[in-house]
CHARMM-style PDB file with segment names, atoms N, HN, CA, C and O in Angstrom:
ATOM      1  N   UNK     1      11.613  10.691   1.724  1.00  0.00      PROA
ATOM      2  CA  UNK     1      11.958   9.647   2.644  1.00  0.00      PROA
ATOM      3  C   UNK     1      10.998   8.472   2.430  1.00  0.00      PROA
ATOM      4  O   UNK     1       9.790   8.690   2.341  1.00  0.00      PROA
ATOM      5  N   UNK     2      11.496   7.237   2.344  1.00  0.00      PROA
ATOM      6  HN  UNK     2      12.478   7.059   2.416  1.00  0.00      PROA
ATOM      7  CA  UNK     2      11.090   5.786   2.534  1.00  0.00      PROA
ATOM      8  C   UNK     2      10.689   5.189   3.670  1.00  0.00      PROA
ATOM      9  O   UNK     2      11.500   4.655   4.427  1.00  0.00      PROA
ATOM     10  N   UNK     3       9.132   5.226   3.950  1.00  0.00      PROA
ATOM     11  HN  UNK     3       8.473   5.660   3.336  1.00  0.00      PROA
ATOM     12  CA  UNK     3       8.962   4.717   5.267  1.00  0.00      PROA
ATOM     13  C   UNK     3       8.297   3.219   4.972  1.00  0.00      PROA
ATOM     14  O   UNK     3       7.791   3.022   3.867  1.00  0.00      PROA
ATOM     15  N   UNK     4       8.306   2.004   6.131  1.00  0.00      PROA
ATOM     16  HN  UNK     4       8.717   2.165   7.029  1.00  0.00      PROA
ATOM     17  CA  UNK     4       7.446   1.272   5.899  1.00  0.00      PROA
ATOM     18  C   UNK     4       6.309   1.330   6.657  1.00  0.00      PROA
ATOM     19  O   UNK     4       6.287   1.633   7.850  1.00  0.00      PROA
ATOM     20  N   UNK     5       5.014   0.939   5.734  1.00  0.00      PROA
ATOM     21  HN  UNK     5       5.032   0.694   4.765  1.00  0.00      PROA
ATOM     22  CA  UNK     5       3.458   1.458   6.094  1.00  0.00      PROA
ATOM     23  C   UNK     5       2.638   0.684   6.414  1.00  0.00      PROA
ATOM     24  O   UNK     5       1.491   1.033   6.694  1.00  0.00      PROA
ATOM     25  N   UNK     6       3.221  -1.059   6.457  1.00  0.00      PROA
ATOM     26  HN  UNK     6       4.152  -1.343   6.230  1.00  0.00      PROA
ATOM     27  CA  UNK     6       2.347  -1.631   6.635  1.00  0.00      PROA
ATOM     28  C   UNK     6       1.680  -1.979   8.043  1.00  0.00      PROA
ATOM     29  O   UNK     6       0.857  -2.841   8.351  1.00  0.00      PROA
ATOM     30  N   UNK     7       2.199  -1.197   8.631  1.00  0.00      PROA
ATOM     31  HN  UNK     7       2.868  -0.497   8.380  1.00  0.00      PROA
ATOM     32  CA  UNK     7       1.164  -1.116  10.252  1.00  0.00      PROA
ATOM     33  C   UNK     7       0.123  -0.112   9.725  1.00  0.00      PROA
ATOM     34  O   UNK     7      -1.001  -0.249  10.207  1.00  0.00      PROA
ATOM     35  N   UNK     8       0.274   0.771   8.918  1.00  0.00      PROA
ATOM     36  HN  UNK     8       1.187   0.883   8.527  1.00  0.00      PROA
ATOM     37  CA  UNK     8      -0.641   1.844   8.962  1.00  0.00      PROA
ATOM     38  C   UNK     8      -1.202   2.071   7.593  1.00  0.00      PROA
ATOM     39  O   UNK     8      -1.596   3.179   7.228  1.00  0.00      PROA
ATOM     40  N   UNK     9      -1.233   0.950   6.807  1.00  0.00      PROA
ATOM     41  HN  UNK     9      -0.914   0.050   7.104  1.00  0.00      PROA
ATOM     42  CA  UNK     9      -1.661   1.197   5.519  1.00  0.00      PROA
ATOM     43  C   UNK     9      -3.232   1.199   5.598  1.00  0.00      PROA
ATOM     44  O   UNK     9      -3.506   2.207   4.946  1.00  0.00      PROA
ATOM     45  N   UNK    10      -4.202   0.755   5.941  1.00  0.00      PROA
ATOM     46  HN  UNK    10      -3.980  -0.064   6.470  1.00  0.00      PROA
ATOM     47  CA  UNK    10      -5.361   0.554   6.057  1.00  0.00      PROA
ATOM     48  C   UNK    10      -6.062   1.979   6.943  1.00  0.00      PROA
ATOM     49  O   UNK    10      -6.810   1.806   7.905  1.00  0.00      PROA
ATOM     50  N   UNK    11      -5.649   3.477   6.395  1.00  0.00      PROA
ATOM     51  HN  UNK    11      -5.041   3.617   5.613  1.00  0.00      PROA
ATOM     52  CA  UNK    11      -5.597   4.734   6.468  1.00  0.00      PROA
ATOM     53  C   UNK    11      -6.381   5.591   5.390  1.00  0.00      PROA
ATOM     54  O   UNK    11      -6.261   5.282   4.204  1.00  0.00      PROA
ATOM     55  N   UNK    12      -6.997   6.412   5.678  1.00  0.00      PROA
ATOM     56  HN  UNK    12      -7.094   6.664   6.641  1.00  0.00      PROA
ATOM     57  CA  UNK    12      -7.660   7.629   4.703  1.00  0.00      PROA
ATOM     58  C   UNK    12      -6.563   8.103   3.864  1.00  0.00      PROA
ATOM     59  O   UNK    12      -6.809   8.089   2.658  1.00  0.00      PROA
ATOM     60  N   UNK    13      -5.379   8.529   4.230  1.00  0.00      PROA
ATOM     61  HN  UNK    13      -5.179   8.540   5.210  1.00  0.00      PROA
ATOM     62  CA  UNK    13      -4.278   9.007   3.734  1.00  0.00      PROA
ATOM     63  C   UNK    13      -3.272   8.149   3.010  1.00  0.00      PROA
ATOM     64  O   UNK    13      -2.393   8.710   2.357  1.00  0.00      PROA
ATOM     65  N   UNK    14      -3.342   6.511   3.088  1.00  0.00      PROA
ATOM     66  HN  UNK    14      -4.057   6.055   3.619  1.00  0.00      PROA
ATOM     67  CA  UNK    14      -3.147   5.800   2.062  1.00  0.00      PROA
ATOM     68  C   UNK    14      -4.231   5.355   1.106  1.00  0.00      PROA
ATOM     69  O   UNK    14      -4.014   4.834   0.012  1.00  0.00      PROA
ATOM     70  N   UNK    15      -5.556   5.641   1.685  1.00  0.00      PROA
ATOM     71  HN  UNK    15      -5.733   6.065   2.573  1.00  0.00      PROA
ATOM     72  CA  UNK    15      -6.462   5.288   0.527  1.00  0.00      PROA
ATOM     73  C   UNK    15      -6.578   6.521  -0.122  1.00  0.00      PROA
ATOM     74  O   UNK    15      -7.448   6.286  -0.961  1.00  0.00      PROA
ATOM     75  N   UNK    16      -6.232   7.730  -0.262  1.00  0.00      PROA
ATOM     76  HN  UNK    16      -5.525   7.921   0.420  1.00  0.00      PROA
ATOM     77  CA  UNK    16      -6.359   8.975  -0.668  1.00  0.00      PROA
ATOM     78  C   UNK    16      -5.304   8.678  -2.202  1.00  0.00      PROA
ATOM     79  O   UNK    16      -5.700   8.962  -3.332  1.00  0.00      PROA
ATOM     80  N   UNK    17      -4.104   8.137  -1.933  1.00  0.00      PROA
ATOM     81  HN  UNK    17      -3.783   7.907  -1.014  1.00  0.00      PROA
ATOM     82  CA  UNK    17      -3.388   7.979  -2.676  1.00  0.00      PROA
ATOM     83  C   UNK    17      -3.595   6.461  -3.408  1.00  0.00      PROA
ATOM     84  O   UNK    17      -3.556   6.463  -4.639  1.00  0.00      PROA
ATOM     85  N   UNK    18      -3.770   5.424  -2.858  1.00  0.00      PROA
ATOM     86  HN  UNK    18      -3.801   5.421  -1.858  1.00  0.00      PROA
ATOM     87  CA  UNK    18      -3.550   4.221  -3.495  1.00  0.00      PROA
ATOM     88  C   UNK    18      -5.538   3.469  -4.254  1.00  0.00      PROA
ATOM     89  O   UNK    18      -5.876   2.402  -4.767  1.00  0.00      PROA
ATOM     90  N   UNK    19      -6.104   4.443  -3.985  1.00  0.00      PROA
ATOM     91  HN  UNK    19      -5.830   5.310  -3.569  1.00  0.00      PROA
ATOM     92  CA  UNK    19      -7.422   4.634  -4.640  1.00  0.00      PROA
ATOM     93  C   UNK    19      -7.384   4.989  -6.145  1.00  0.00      PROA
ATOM     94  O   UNK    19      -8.080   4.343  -6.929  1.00  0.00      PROA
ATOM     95  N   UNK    20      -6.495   6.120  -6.622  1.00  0.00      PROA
ATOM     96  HN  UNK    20      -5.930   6.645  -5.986  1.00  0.00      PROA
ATOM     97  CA  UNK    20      -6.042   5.974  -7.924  1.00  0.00      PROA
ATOM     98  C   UNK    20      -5.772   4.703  -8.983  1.00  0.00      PROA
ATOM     99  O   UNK    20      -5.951   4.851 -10.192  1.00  0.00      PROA
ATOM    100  N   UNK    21      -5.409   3.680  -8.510  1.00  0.00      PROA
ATOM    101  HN  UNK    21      -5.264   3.560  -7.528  1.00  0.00      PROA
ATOM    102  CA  UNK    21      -5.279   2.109  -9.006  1.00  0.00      PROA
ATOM    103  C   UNK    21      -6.168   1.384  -8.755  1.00  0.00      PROA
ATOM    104  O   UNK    21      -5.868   0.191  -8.766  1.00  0.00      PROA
ATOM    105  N   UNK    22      -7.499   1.713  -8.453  1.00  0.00      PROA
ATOM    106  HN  UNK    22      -7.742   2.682  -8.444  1.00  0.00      PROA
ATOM    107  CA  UNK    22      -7.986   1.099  -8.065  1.00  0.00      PROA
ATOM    108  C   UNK    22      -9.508   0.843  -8.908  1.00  0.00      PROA
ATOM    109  O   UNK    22     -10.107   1.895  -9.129  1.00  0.00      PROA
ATOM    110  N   UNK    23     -10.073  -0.201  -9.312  1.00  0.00      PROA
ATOM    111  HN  UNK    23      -9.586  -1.056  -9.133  1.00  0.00      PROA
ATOM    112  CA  UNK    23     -11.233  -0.016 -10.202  1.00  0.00      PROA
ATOM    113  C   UNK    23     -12.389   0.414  -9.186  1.00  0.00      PROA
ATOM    114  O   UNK    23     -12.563  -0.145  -8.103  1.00  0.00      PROA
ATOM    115  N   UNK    24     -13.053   1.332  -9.602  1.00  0.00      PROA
ATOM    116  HN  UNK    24     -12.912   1.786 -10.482  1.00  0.00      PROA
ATOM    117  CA  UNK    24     -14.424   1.981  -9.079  1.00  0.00      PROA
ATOM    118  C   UNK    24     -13.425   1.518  -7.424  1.00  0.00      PROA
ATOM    119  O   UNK    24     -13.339   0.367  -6.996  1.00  0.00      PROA
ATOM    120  N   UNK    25     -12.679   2.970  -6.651  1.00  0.00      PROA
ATOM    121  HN  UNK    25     -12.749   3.905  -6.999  1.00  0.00      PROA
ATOM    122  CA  UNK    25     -12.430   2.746  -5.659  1.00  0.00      PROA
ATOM    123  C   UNK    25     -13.697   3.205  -4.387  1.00  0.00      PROA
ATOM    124  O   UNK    25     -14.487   4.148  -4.418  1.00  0.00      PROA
ATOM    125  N   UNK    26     -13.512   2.154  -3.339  1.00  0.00      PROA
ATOM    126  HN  UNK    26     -12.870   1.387  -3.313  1.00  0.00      PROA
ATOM    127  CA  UNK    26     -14.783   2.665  -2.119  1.00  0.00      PROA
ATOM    128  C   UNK    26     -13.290   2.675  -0.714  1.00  0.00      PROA
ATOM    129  O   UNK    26     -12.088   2.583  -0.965  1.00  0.00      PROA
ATOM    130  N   UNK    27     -13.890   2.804   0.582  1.00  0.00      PROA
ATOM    131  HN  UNK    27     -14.867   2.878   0.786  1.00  0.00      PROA
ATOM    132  CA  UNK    27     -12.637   2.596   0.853  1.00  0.00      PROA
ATOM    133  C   UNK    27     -13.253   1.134   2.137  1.00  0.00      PROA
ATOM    134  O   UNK    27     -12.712   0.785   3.186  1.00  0.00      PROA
ATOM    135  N   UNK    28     -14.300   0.690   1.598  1.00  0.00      PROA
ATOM    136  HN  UNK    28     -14.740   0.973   0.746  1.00  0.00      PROA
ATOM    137  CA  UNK    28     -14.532  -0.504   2.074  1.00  0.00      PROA
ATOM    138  C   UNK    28     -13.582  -1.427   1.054  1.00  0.00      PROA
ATOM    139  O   UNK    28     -12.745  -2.152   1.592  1.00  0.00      PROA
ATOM    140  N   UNK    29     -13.670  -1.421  -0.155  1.00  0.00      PROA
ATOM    141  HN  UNK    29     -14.350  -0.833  -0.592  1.00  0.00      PROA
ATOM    142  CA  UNK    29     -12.968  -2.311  -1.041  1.00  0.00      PROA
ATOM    143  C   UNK    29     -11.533  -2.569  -0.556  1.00  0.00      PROA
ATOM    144  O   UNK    29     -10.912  -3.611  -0.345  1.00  0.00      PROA
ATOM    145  N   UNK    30     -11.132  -0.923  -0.423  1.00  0.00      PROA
ATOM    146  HN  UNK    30     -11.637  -0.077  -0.594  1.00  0.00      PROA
ATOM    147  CA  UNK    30      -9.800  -1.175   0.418  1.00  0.00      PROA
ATOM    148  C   UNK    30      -9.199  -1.360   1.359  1.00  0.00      PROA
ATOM    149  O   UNK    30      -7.980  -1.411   1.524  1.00  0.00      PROA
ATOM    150  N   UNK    31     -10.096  -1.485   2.109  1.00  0.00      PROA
ATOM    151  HN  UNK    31     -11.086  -1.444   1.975  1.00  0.00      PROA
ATOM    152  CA  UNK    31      -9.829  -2.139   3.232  1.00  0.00      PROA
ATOM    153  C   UNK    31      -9.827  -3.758   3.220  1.00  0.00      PROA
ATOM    154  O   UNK    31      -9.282  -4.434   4.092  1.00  0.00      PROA
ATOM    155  N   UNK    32     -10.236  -4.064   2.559  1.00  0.00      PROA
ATOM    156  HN  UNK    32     -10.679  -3.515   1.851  1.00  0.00      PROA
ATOM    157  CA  UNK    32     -10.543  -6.170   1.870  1.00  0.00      PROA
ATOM    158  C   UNK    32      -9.290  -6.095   1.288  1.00  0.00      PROA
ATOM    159  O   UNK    32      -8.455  -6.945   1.601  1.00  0.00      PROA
ATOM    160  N   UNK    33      -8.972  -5.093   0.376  1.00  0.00      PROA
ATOM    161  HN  UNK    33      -9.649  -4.403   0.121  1.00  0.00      PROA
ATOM    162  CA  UNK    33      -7.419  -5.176  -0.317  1.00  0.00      PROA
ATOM    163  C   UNK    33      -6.384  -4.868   0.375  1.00  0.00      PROA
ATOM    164  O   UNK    33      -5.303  -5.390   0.102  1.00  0.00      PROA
ATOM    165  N   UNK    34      -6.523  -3.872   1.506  1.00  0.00      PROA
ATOM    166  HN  UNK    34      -7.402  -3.449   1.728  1.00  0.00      PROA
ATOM    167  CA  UNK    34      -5.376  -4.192   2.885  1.00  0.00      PROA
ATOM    168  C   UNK    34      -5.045  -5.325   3.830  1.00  0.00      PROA
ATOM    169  O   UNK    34      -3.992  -5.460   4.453  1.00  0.00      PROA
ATOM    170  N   UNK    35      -6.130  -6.142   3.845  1.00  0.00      PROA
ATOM    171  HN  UNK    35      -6.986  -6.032   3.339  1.00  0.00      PROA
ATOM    172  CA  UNK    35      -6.346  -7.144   4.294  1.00  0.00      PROA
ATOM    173  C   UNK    35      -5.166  -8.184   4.014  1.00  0.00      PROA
ATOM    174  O   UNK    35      -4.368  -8.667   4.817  1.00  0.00      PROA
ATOM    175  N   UNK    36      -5.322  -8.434   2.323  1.00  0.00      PROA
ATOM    176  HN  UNK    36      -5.971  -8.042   1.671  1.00  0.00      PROA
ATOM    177  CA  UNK    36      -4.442  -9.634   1.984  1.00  0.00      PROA
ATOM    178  C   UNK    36      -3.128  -8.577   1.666  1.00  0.00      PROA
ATOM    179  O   UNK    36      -2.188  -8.963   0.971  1.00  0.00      PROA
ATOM    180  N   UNK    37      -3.156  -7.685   2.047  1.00  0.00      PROA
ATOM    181  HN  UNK    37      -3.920  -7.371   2.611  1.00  0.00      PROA
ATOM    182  CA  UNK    37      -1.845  -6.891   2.441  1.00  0.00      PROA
ATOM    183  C   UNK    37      -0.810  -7.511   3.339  1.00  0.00      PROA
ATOM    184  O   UNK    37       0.359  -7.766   3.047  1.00  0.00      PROA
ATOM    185  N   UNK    38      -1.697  -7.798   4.968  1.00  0.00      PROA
ATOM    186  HN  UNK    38      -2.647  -7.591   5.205  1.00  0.00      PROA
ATOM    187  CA  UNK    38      -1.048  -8.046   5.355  1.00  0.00      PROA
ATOM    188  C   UNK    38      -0.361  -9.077   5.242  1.00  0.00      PROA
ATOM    189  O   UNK    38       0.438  -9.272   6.158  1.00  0.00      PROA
ATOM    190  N   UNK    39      -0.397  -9.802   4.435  1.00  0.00      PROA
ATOM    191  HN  UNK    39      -1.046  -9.644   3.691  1.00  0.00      PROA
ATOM    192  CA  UNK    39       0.685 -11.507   4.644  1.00  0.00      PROA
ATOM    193  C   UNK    39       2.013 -10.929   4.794  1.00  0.00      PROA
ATOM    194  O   UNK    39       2.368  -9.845   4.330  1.00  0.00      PROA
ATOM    195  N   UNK    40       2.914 -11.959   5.666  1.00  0.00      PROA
ATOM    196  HN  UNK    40       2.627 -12.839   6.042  1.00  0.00      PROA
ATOM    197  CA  UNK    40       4.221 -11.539   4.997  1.00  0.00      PROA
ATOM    198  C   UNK    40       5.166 -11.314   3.828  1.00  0.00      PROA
ATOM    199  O   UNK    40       6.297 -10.836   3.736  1.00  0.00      PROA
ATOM    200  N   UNK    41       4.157 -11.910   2.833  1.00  0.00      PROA
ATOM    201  HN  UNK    41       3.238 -12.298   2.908  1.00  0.00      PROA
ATOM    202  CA  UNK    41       5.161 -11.834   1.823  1.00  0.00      PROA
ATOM    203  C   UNK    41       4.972 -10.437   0.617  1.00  0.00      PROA
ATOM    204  O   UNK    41       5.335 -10.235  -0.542  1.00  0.00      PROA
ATOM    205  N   UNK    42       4.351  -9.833   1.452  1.00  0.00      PROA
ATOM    206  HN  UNK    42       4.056  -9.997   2.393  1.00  0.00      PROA
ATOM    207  CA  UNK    42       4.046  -8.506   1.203  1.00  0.00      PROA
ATOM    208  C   UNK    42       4.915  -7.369   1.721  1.00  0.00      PROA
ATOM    209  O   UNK    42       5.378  -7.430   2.860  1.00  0.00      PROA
ATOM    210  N   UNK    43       5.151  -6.337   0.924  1.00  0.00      PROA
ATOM    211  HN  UNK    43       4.775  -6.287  -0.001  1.00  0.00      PROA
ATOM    212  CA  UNK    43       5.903  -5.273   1.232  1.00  0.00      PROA
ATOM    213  C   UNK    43       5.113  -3.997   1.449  1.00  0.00      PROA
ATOM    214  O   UNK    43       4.848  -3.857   0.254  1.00  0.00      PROA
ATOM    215  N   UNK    44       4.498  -2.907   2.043  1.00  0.00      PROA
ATOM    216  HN  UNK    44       4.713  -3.021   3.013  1.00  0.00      PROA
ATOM    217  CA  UNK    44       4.555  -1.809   1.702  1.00  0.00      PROA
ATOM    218  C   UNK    44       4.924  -0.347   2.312  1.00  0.00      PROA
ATOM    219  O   UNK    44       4.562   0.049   3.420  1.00  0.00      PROA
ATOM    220  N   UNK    45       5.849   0.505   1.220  1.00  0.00      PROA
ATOM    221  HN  UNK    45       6.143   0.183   0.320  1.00  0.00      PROA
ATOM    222  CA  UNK    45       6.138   1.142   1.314  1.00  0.00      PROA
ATOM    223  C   UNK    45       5.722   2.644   0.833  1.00  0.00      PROA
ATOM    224  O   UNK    45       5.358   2.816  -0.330  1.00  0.00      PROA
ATOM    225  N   UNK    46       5.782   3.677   1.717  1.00  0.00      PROA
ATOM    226  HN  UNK    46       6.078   3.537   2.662  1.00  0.00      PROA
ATOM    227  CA  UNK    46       5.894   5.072   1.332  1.00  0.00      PROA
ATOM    228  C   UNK    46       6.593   6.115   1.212  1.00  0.00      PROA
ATOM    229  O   UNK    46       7.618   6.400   1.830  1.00  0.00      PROA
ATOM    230  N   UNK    47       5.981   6.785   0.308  1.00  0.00      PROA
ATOM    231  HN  UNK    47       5.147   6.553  -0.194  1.00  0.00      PROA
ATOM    232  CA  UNK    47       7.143   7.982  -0.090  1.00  0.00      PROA
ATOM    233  C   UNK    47       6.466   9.269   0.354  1.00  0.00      PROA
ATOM    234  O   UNK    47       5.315   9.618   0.094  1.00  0.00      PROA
ATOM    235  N   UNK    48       7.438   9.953   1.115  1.00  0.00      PROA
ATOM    236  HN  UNK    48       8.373   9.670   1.327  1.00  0.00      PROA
ATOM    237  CA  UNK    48       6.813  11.134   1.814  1.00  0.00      PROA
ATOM    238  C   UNK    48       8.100  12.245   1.929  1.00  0.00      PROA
ATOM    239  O   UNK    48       9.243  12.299   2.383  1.00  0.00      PROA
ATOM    240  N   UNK    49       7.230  12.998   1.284  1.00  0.00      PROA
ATOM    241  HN  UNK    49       6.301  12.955   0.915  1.00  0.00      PROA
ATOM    242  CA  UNK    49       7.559  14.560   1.218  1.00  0.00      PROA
ATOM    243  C   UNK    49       7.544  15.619   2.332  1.00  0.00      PROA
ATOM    244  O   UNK    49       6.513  16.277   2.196  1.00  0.00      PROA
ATOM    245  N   UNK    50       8.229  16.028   3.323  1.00  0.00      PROA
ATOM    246  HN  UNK    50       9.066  15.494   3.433  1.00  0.00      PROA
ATOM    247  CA  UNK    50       8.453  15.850   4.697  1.00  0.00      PROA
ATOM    248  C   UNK    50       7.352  15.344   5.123  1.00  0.00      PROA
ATOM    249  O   UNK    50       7.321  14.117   5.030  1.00  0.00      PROA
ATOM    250  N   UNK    51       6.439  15.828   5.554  1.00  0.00      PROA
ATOM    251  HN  UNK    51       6.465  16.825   5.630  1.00  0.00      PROA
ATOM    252  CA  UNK    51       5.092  15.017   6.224  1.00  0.00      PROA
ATOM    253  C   UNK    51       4.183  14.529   5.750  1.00  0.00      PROA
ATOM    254  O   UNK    51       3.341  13.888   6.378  1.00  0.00      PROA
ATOM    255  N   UNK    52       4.177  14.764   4.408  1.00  0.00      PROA
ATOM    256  HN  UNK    52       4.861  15.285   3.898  1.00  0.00      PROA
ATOM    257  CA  UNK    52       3.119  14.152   3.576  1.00  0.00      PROA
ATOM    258  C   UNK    52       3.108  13.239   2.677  1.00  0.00      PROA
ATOM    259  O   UNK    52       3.670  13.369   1.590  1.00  0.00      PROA
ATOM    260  N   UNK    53       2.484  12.249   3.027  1.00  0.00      PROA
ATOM    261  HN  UNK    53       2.027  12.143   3.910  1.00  0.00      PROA
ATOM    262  CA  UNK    53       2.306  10.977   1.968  1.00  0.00      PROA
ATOM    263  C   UNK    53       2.215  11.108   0.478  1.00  0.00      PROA
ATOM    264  O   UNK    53       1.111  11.597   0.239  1.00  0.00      PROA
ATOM    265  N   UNK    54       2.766  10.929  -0.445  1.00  0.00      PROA
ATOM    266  HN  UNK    54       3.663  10.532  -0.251  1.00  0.00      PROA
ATOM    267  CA  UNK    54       2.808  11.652  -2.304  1.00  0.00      PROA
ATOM    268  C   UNK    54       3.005  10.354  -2.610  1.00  0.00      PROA
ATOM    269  O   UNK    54       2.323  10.266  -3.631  1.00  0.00      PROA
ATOM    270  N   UNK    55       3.560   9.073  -2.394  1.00  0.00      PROA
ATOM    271  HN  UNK    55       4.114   9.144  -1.564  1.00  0.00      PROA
ATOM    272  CA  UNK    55       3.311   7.598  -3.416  1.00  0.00      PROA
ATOM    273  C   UNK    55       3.535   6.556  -2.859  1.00  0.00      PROA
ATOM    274  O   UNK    55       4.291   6.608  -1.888  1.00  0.00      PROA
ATOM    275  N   UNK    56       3.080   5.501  -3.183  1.00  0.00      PROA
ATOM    276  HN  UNK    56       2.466   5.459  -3.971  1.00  0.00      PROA
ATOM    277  CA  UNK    56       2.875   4.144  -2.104  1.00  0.00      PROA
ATOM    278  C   UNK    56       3.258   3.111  -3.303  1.00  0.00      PROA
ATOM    279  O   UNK    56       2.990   3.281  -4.492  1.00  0.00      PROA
ATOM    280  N   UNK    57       3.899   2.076  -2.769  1.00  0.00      PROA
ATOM    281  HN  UNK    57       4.118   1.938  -1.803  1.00  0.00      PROA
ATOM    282  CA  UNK    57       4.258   1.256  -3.780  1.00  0.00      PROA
ATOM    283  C   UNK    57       3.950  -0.011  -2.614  1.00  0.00      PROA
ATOM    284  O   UNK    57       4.109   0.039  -1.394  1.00  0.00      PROA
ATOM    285  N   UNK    58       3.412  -1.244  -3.534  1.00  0.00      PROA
ATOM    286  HN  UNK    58       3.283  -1.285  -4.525  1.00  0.00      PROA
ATOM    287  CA  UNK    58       3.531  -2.379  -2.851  1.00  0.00      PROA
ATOM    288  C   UNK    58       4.197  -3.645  -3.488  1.00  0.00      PROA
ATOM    289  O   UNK    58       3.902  -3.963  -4.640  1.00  0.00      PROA
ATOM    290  N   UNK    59       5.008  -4.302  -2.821  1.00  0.00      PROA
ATOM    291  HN  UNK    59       5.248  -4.044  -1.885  1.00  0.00      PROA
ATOM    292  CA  UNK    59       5.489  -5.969  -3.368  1.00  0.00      PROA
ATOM    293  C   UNK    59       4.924  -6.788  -3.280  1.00  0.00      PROA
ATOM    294  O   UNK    59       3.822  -6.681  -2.742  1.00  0.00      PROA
ATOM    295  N   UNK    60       5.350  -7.959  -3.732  1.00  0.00      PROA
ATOM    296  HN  UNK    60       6.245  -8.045  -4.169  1.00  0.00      PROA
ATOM    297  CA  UNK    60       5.047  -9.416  -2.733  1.00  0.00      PROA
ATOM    298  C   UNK    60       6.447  -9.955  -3.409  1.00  0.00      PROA
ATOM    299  O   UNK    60       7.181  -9.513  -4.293  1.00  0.00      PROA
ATOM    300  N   UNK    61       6.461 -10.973  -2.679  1.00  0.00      PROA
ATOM    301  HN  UNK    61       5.864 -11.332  -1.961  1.00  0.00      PROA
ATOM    302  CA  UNK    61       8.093 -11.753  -2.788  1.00  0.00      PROA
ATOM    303  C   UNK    61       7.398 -13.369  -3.204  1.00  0.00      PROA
ATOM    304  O   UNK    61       6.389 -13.827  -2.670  1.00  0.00      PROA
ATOM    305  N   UNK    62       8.114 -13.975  -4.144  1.00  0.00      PROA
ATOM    306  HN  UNK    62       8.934 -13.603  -4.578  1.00  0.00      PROA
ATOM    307  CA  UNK    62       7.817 -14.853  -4.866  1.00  0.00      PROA
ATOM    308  C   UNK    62       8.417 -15.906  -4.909  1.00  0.00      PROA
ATOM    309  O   UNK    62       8.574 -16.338  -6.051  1.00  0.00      PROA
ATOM    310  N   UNK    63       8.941 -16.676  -3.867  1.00  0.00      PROA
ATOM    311  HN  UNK    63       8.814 -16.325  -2.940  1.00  0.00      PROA
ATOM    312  CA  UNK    63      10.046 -17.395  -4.262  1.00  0.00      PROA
ATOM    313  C   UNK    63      11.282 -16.517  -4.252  1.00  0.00      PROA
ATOM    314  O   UNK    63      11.625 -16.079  -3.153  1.00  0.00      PROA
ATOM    315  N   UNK    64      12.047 -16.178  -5.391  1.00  0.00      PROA
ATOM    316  HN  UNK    64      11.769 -16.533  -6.283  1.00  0.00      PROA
ATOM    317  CA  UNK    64      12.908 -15.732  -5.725  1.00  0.00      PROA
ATOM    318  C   UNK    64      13.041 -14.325  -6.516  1.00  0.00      PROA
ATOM    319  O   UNK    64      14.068 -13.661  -6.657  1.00  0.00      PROA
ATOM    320  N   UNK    65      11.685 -14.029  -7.018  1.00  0.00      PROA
ATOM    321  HN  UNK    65      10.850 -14.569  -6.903  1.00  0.00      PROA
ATOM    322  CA  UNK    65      11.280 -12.869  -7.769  1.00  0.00      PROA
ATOM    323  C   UNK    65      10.312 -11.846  -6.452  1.00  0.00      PROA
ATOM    324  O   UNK    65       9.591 -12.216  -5.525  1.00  0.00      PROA
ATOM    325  N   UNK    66      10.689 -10.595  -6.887  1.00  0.00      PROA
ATOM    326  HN  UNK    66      11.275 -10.294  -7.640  1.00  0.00      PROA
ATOM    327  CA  UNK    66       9.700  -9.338  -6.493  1.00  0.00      PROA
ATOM    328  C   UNK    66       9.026  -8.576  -7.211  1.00  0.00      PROA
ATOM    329  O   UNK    66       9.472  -7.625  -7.853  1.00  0.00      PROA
ATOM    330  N   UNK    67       7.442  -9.085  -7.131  1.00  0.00      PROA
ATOM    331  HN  UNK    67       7.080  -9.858  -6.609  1.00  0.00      PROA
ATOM    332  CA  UNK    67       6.613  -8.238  -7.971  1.00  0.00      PROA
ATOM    333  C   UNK    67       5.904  -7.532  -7.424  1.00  0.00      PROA
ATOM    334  O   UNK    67       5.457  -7.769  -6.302  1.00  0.00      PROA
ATOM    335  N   UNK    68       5.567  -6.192  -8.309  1.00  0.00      PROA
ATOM    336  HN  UNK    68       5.931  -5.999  -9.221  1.00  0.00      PROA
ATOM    337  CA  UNK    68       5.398  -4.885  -7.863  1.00  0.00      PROA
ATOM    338  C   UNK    68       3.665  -4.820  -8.211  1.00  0.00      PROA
ATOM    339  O   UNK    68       3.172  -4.529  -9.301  1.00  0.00      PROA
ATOM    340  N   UNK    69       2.998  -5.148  -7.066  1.00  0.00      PROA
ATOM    341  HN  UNK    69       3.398  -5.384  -6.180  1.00  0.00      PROA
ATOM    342  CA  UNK    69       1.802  -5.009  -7.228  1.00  0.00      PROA
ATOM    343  C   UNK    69       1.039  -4.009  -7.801  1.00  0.00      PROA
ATOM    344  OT1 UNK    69      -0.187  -4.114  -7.841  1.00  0.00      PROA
TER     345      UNK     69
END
């Protein structure tokens, strides 16, 4: 199931997963990188395996294009 996360992305359980992409991850860093998360022109979404979080994908919207951060 496809949930959206961005009320709750700035989480142990999304930094558990989205720390993998991340150079030398802390979860202070990611929290500065949730930050400019929130704009609107940001997307993010999760993929969860009944209750458990397994992959996070994020957008931003561009004009007319969607790139996959």
């Amino acid at each position: 199931m496809i949930k959206d996360i961005k009320n709750t992305f700035c989480s142990l359980e999304v930094y558990n997963i989205y720390s993998a992409c991340m150079y030398e991850p802390t979860f202070d860093k990611f929290k500065t990188k949730a930050q400019l998360f929130s704009a609107p022109t940001f997307s993010l979404l999760g993929y969860y395996c009944k209750d458990t979080l397994i992959g996070v994908i994020v957008t931003k919207e561009k004009e007319d294009l969607v790139e996959i951060v």
